[in-house]
Backbone of each chain as ProteinMPNN parsed JSONL, in Angstrom:
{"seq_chain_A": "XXXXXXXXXXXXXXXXXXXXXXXXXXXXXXXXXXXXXXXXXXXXXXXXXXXXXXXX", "coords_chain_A": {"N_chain_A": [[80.44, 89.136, 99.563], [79.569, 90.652, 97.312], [80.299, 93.069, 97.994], [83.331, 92.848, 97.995], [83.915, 92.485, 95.154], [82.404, 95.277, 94.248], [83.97, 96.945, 95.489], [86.671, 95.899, 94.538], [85.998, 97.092, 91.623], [85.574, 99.46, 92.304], [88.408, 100.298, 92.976], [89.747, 99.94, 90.458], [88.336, 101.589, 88.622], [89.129, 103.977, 90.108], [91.753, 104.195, 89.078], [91.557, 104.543, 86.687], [90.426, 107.004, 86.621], [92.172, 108.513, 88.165], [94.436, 108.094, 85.876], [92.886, 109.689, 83.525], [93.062, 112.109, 84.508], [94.931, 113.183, 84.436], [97.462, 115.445, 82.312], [97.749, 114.833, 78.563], [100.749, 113.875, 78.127], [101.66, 112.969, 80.697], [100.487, 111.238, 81.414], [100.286, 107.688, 83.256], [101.809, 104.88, 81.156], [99.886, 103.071, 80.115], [97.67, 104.834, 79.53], [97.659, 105.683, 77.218], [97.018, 104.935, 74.73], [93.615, 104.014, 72.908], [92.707, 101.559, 73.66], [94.02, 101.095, 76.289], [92.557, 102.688, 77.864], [89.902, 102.246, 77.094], [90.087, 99.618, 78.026], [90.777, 99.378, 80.275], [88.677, 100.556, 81.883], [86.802, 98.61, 80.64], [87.047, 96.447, 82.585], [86.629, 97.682, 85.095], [83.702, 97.854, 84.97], [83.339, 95.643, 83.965], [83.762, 93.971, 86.811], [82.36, 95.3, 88.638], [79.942, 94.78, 87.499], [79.796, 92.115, 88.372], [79.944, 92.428, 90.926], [77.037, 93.496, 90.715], [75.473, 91.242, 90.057], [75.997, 89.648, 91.912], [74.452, 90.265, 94.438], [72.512, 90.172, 94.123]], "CA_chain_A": [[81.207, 88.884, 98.327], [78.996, 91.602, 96.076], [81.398, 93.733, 98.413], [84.377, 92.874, 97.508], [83.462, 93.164, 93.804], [82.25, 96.648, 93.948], [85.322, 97.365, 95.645], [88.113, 96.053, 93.261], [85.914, 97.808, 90.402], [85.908, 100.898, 92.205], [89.767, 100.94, 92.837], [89.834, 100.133, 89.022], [87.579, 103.01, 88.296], [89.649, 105.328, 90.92], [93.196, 104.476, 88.551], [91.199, 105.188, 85.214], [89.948, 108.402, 87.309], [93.531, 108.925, 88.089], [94.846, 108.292, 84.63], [92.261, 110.593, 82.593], [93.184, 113.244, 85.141], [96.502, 113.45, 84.149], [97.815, 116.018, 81.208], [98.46, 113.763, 78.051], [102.04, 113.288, 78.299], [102.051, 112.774, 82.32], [99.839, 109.841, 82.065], [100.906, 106.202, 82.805], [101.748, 104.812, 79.727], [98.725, 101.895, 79.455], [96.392, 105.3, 79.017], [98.491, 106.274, 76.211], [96.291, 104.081, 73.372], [92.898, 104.042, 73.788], [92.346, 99.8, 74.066], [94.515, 100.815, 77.495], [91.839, 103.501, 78.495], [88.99, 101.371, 77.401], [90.796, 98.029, 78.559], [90.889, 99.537, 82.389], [87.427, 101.232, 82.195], [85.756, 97.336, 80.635], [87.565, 95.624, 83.902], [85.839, 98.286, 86.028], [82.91, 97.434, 84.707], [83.237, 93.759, 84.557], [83.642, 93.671, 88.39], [80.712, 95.668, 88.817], [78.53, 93.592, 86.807], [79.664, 90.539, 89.082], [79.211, 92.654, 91.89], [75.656, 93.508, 91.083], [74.701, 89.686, 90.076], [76.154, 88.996, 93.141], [74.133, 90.767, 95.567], [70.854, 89.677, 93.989]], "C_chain_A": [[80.983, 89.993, 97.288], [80.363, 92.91, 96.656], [82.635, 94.671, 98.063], [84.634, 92.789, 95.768], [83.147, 94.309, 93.513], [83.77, 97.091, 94.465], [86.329, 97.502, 94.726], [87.484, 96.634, 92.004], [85.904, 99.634, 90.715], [87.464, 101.443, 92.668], [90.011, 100.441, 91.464], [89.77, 101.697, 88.556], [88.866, 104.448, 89.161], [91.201, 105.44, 89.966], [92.976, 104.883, 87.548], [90.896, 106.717, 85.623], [91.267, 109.558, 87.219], [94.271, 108.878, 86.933], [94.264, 109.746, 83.564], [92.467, 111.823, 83.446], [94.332, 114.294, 84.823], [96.941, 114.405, 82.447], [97.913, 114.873, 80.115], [99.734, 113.31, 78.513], [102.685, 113.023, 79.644], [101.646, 111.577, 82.239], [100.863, 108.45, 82.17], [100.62, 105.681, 81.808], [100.518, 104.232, 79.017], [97.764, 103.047, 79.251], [96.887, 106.002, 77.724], [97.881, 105.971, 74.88], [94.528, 103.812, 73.959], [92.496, 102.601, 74.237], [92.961, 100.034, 75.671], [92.857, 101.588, 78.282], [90.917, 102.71, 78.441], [89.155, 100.526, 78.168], [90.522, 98.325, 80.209], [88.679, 99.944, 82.414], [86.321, 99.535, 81.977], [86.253, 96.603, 82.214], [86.693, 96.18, 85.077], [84.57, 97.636, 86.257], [82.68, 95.816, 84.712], [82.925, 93.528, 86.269], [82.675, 94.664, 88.994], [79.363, 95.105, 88.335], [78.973, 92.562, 87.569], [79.46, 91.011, 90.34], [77.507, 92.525, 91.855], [74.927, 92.161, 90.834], [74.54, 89.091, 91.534], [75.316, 89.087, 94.319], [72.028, 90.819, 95.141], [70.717, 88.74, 94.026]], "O_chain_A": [[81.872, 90.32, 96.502], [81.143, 93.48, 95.892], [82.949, 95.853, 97.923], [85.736, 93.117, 95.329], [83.549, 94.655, 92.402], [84.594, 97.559, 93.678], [86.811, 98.513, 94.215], [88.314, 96.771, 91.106], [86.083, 100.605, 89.98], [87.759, 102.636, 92.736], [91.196, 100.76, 91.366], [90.595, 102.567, 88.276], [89.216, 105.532, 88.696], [91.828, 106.499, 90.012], [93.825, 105.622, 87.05], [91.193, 107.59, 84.809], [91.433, 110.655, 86.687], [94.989, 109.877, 86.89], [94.996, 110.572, 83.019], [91.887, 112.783, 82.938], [94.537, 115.505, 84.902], [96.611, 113.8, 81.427], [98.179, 113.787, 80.63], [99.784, 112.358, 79.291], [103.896, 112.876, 79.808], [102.25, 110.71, 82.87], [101.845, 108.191, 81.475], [99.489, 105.762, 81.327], [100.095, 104.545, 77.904], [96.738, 102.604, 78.736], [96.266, 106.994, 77.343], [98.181, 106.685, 73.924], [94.235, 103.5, 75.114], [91.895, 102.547, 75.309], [92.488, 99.229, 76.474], [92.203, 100.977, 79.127], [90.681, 102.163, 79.518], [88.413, 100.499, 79.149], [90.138, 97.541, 81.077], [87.774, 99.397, 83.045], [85.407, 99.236, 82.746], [85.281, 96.26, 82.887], [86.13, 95.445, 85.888], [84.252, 97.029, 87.28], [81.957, 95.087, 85.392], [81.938, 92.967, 86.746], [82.359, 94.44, 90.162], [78.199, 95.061, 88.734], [78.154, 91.674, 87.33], [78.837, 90.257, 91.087], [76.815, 91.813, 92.582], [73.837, 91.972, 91.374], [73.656, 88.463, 92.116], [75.346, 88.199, 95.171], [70.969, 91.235, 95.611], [69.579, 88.279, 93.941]]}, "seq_chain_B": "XXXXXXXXXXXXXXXXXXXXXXXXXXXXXXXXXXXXXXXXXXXXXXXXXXXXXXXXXXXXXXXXXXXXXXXXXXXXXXXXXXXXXXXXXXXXXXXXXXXXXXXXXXXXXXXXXXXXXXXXXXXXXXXXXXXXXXXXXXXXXXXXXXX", "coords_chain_B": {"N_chain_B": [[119.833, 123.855, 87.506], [120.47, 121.133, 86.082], [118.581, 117.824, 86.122], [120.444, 114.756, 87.149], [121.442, 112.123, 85.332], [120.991, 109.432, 86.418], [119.147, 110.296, 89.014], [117.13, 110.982, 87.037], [116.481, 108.744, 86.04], [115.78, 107.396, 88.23], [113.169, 108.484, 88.306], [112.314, 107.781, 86.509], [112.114, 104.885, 85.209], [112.195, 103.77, 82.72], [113.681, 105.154, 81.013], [115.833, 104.057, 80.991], [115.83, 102.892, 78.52], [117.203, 104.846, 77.237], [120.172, 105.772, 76.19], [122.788, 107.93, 77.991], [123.697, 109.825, 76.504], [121.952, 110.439, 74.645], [119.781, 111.085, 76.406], [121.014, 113.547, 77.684], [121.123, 114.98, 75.396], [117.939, 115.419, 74.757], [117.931, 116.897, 77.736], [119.062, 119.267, 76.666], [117.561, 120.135, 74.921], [115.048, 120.414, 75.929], [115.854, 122.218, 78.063], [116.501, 124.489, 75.905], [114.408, 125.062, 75.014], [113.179, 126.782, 76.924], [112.728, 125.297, 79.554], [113.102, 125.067, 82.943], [114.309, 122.482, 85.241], [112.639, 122.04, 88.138], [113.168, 121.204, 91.337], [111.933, 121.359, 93.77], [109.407, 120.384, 92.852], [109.735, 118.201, 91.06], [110.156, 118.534, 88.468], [110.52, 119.626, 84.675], [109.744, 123.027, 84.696], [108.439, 125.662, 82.209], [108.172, 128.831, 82.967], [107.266, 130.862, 81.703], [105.119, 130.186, 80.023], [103.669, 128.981, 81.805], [103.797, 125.789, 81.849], [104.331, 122.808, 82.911], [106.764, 119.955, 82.554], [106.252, 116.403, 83.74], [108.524, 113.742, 84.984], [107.142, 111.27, 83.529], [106.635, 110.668, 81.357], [108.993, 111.128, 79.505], [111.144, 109.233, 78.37], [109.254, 108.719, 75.662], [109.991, 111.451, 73.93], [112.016, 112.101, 71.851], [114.84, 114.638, 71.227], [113.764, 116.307, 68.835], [110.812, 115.348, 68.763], [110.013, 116.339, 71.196], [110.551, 119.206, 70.435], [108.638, 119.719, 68.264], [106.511, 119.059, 69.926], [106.851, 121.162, 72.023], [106.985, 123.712, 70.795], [104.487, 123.546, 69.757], [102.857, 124.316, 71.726], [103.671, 126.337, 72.21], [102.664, 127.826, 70.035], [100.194, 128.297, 70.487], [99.668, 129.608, 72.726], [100.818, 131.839, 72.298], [99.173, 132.341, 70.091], [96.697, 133.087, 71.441], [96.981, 134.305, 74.516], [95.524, 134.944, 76.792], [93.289, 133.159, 77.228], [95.152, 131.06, 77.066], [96.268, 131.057, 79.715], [94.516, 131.396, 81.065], [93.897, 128.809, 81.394], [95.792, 127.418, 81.814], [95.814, 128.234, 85.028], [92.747, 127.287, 85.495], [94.038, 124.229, 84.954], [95.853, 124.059, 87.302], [94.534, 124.458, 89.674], [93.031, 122.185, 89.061], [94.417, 119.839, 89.292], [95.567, 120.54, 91.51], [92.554, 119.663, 93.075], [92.295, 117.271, 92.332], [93.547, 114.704, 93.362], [92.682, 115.095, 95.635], [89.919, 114.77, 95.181], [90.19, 112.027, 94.57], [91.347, 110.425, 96.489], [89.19, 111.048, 98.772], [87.133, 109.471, 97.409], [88.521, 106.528, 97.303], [88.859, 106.346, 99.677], [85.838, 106.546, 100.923], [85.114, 104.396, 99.234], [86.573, 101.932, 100.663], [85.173, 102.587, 102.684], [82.911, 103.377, 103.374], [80.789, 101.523, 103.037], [80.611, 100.265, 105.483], [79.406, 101.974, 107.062], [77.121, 103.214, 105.77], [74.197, 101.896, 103.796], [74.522, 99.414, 101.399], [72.844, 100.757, 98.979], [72.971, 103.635, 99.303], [75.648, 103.945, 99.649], [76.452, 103.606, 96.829], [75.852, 105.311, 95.714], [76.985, 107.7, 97.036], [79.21, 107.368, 95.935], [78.689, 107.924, 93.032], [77.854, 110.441, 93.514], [80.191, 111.743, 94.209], [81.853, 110.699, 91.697], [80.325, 112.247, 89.645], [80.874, 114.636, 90.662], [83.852, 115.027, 90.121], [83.768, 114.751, 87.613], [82.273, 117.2, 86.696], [83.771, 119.363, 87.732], [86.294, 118.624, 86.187], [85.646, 119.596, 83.493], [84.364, 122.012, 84.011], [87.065, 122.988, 84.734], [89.166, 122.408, 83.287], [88.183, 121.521, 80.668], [86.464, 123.686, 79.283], [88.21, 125.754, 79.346], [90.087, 125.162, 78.047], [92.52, 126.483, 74.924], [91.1, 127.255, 71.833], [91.074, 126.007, 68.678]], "CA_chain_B": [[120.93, 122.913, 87.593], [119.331, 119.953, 85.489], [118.997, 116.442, 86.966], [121.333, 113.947, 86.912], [120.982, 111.075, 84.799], [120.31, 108.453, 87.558], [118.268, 111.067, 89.288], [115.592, 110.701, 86.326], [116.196, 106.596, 85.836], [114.813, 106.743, 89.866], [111.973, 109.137, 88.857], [111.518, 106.894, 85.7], [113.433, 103.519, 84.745], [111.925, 103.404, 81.468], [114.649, 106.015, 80.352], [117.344, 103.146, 80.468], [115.677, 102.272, 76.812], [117.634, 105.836, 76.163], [121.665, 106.385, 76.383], [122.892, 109.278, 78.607], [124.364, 110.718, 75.578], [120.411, 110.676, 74.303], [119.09, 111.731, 77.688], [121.653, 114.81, 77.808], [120.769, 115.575, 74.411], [117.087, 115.622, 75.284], [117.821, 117.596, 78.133], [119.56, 120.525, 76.024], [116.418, 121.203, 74.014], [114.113, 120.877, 76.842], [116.237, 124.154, 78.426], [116.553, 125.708, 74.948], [112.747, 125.139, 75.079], [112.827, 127.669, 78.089], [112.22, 124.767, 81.247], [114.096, 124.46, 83.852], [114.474, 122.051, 86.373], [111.796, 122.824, 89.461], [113.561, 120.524, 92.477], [110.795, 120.821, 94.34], [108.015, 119.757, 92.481], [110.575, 117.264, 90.544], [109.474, 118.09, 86.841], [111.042, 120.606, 84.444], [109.123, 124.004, 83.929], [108.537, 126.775, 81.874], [107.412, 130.013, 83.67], [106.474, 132.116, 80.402], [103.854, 129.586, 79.466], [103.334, 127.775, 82.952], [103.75, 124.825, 82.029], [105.065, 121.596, 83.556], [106.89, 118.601, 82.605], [107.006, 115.712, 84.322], [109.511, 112.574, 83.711], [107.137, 109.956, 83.668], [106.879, 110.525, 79.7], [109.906, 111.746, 79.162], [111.291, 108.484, 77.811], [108.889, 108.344, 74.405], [110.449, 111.836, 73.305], [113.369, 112.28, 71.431], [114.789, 116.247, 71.193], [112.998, 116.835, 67.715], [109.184, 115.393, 69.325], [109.944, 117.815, 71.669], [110.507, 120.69, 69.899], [107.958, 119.893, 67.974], [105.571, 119.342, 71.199], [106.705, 122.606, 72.088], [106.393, 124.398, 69.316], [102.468, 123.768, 69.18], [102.053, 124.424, 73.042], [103.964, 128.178, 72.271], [101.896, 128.883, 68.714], [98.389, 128.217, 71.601], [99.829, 130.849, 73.815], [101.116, 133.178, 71.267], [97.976, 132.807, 69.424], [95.152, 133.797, 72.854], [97.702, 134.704, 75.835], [94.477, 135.535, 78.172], [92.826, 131.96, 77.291], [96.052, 130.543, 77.63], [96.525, 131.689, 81.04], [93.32, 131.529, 81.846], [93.593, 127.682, 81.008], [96.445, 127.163, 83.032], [95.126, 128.865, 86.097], [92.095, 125.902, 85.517], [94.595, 123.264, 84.923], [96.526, 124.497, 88.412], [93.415, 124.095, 90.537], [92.264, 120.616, 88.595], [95.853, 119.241, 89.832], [95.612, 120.809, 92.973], [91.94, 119.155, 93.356], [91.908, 115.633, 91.987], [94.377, 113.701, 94.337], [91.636, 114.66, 97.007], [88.736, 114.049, 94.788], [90.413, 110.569, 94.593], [91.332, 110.336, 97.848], [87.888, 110.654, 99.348], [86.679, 108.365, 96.568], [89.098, 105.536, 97.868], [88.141, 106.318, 101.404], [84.45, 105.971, 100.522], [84.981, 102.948, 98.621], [86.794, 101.291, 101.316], [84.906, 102.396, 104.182], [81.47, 103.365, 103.422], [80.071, 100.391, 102.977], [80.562, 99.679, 106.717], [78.594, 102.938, 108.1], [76.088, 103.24, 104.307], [73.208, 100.925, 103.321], [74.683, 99.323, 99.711], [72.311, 101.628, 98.503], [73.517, 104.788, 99.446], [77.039, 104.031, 99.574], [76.966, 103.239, 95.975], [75.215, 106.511, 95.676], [77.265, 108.585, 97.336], [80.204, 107.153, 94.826], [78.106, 107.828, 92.189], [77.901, 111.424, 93.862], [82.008, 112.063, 93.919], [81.901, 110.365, 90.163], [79.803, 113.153, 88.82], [81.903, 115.849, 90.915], [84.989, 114.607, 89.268], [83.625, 115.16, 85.81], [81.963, 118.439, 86.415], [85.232, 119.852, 88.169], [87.204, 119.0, 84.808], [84.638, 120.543, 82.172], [84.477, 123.152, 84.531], [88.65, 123.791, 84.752], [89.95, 122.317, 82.297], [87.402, 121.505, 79.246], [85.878, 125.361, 79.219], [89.438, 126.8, 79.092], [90.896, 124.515, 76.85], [92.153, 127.337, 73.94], [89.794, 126.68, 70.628], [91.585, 126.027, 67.562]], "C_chain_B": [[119.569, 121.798, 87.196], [120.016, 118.84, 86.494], [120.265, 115.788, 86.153], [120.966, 112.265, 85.886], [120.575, 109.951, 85.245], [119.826, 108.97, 88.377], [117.199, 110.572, 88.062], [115.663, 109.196, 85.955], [115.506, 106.443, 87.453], [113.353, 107.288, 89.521], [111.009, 108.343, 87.769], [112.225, 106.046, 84.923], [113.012, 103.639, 83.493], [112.869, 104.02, 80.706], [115.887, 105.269, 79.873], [117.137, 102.703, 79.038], [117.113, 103.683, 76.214], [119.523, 106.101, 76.517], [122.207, 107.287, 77.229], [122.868, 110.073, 77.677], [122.732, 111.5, 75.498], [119.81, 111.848, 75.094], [119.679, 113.391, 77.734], [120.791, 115.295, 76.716], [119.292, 116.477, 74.283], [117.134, 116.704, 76.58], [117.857, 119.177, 77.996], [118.525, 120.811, 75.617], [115.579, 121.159, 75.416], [115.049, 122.212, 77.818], [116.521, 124.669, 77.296], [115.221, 125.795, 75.048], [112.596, 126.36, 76.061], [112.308, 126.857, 79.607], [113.216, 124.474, 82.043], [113.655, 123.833, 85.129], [113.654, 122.612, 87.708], [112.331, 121.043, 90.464], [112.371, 120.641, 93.575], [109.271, 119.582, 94.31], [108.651, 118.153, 91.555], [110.223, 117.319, 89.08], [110.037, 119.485, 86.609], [109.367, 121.672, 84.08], [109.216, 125.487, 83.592], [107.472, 127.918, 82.39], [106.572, 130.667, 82.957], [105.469, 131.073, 80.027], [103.226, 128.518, 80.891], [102.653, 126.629, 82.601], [104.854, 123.799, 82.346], [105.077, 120.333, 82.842], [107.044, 117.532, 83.566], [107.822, 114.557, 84.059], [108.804, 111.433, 83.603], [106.854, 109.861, 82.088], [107.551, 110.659, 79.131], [110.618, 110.78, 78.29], [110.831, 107.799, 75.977], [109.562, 109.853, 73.961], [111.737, 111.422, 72.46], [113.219, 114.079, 71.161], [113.783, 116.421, 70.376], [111.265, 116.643, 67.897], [109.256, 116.416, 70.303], [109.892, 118.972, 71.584], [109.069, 120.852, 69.663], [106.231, 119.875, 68.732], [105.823, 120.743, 71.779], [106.239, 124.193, 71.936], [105.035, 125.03, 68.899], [101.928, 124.569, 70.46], [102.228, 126.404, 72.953], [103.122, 128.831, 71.584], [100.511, 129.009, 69.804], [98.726, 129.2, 72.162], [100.368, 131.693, 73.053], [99.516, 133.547, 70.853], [96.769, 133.387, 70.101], [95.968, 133.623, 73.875], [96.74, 134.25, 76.586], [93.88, 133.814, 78.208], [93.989, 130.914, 77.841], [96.318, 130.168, 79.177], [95.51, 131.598, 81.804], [93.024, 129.517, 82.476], [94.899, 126.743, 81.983], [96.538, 127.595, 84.094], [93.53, 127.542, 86.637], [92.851, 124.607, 85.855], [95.65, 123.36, 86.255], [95.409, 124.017, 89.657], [93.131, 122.719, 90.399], [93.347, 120.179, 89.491], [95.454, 119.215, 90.955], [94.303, 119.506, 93.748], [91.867, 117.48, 93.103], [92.695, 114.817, 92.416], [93.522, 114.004, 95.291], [90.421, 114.238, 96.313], [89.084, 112.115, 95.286], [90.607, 110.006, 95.866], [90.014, 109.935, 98.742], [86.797, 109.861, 98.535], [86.873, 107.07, 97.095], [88.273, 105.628, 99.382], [86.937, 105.82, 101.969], [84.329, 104.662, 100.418], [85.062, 102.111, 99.697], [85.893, 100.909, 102.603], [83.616, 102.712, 104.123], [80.614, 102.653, 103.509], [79.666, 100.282, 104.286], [79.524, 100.57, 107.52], [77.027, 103.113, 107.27], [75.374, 102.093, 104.119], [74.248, 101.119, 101.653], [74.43, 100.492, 99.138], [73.172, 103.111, 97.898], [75.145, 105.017, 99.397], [77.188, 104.402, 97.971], [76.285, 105.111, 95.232], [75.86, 107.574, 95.992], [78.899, 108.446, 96.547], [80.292, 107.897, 93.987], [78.735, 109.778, 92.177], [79.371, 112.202, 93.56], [82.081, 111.917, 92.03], [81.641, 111.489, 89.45], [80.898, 114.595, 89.392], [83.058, 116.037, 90.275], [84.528, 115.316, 87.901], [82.864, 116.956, 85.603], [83.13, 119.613, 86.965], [86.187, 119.841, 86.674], [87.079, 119.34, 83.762], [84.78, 121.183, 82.687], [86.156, 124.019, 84.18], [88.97, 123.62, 83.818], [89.308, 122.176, 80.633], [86.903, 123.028, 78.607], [86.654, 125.781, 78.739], [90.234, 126.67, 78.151], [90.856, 125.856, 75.88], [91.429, 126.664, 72.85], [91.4, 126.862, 69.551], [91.354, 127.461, 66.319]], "O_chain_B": [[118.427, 121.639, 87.625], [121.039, 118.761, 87.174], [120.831, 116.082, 85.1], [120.015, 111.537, 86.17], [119.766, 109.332, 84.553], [119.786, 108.09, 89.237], [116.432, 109.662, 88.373], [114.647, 108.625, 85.557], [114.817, 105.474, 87.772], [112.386, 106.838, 90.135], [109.789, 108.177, 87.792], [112.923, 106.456, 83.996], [114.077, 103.57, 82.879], [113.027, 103.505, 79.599], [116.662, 105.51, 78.948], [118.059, 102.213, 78.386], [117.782, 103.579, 75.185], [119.728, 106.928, 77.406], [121.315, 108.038, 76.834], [122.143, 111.064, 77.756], [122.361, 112.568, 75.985], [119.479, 112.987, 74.763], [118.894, 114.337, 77.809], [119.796, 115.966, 76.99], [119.216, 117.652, 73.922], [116.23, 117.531, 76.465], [117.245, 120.046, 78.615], [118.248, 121.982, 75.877], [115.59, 122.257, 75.974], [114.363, 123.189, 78.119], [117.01, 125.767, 77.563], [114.859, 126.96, 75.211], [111.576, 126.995, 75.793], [111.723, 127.423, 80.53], [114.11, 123.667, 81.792], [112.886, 124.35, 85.938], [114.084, 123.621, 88.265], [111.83, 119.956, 90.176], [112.088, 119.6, 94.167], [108.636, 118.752, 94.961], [107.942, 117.148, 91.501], [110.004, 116.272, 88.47], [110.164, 120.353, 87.472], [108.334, 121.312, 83.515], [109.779, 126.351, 84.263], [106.25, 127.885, 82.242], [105.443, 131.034, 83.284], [104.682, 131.757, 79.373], [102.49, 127.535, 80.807], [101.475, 126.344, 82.819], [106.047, 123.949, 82.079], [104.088, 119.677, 82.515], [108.012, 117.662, 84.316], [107.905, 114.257, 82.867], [109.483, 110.407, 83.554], [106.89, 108.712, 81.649], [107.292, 110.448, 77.946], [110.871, 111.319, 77.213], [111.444, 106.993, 75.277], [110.1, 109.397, 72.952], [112.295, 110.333, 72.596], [112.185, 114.72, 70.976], [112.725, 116.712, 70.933], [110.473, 117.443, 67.397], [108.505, 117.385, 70.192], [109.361, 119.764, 72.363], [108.316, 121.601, 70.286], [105.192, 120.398, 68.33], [104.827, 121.438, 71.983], [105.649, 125.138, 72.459], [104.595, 126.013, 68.304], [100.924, 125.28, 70.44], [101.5, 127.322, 73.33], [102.685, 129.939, 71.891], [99.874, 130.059, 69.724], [97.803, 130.014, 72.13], [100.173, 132.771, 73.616], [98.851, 134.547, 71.125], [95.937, 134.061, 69.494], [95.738, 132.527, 74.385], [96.922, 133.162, 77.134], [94.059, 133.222, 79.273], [93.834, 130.14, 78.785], [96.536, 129.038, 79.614], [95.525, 131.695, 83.031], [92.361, 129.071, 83.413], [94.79, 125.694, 82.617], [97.69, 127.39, 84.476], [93.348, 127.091, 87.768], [92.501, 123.918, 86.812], [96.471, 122.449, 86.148], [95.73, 123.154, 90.474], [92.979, 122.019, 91.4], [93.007, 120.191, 90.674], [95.022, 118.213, 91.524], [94.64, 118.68, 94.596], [91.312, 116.689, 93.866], [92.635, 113.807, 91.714], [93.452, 113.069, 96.088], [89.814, 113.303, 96.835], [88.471, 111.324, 96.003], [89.919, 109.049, 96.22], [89.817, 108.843, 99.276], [85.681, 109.653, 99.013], [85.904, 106.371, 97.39], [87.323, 105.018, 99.873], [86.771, 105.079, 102.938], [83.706, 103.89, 101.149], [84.056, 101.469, 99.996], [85.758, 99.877, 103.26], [83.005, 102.199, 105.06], [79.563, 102.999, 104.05], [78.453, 100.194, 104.479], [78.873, 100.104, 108.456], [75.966, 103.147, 107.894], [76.051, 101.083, 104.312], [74.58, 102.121, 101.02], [75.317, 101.266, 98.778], [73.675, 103.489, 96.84], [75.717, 106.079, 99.15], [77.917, 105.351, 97.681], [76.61, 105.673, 94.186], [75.525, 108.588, 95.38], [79.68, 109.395, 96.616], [81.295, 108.573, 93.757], [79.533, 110.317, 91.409], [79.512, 113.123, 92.755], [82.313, 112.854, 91.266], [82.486, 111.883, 88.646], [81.518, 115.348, 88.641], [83.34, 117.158, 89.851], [85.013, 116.313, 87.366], [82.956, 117.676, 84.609], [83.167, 120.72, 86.428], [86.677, 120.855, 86.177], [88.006, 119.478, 82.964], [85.763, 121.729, 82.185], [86.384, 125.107, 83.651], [89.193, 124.615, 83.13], [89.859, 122.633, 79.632], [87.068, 123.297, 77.417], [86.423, 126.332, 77.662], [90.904, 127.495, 77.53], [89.789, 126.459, 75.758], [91.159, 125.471, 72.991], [92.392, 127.578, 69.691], [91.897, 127.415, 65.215]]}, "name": "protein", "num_of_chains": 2, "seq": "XXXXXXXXXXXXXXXXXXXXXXXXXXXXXXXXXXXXXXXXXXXXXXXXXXXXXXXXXXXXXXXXXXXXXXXXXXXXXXXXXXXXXXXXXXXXXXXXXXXXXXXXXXXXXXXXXXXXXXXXXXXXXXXXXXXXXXXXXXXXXXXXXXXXXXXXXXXXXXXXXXXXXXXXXXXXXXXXXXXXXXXXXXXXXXXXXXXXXXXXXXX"}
């Protein structure tokens, strides 16, 4: 289960990866403000913190 | 030869917020701007400053943000050519590299687990993570021109 929690936070992490990669005005729009940039990067993080509870 | 107006509603629907009339209009300054249309790569660009648009933002301009996005990107390359150039020569490589950074990120993610102790998997993430960020200080943060 800790697994599949690190997982969906690291294809989170891999679209914020993919967003901040991007010129400004290429990006998808949600990295356009930063509550979007944060907003994806806390989700990452959320499902990494329930991964690592999980697997202790 | 610029796109067609349902040519860029496929490459980005959000444009239907804008009119054709609009869209044309928008297109005229982006070629007085100096970009044209690259059919290959699907995004307009300008050669004398190599740089590239693509359409998935194209929708929040209107002509006059454009200009004035323009405008600033020409006074940067008027004002240090060599940095300029030097900075899009960085930003050419970053591109080039970070759909495989990500790539073998995903790949990892998915599949490491299965051959990697937790441990090390999460480690060798960790590993890509930091490559990522020293790859785009490297290309693109360094070169950035200075104010």
């Amino acid at each position: 289960m800790h697994i599949i929690s690190f997982i969906v936070a690291g294809l989170i992490f891999a679209y914020w990866l993919f967003g901040i990669s991007q010129p400004r005005y290429n990006r998808p729009m949600i990295f356009w403000k930063p509550t979007g940039i944060y907003g994806i990067l806390l989700a990452a993080a959320f499902f990494a913190f329930v991964g690592y509870l999980l697997s202790k | 030869m610029r796109p067609s107006y349902e040519q860029l509603l496929a490459l980005n629907p959000l444009l239907q917020r804008r009119s054709p009339e609009e869209v044309n209009s928008l297109l005229d300054t982006i070629e007085e701007c100096g970009y044209s249309w690259d059919l290959s790569q699907m995004m307009f660009y300008n050669s004398e400053i190599s740089r590239g648009i693509r359409t998935q933002g194209l929708d929040m301009f209107t002509p006059e943000k454009f200009r004035e996005h323009h405008n600033r990107i020409y006074q940067e390359y008027v004002a240090n050519p060599e940095q300029y150039n030097l900075h899009a020569h960085g930003m050419s490589i970053w591109s080039r590299w970070v759909p495989r950074l990500i790539i073998l990120f995903v790949i990892d993610l998915l599949g490491g687990w299965l051959i990697l102790p937790v441990k090390y998997w999460l480690i060798s993430l960790g590993i890509i993570i930091v490559l990522f960020f020293f790859m785009k200080s490297f290309f693109v943060d360094a070169t950035r021109p200075r104010d």
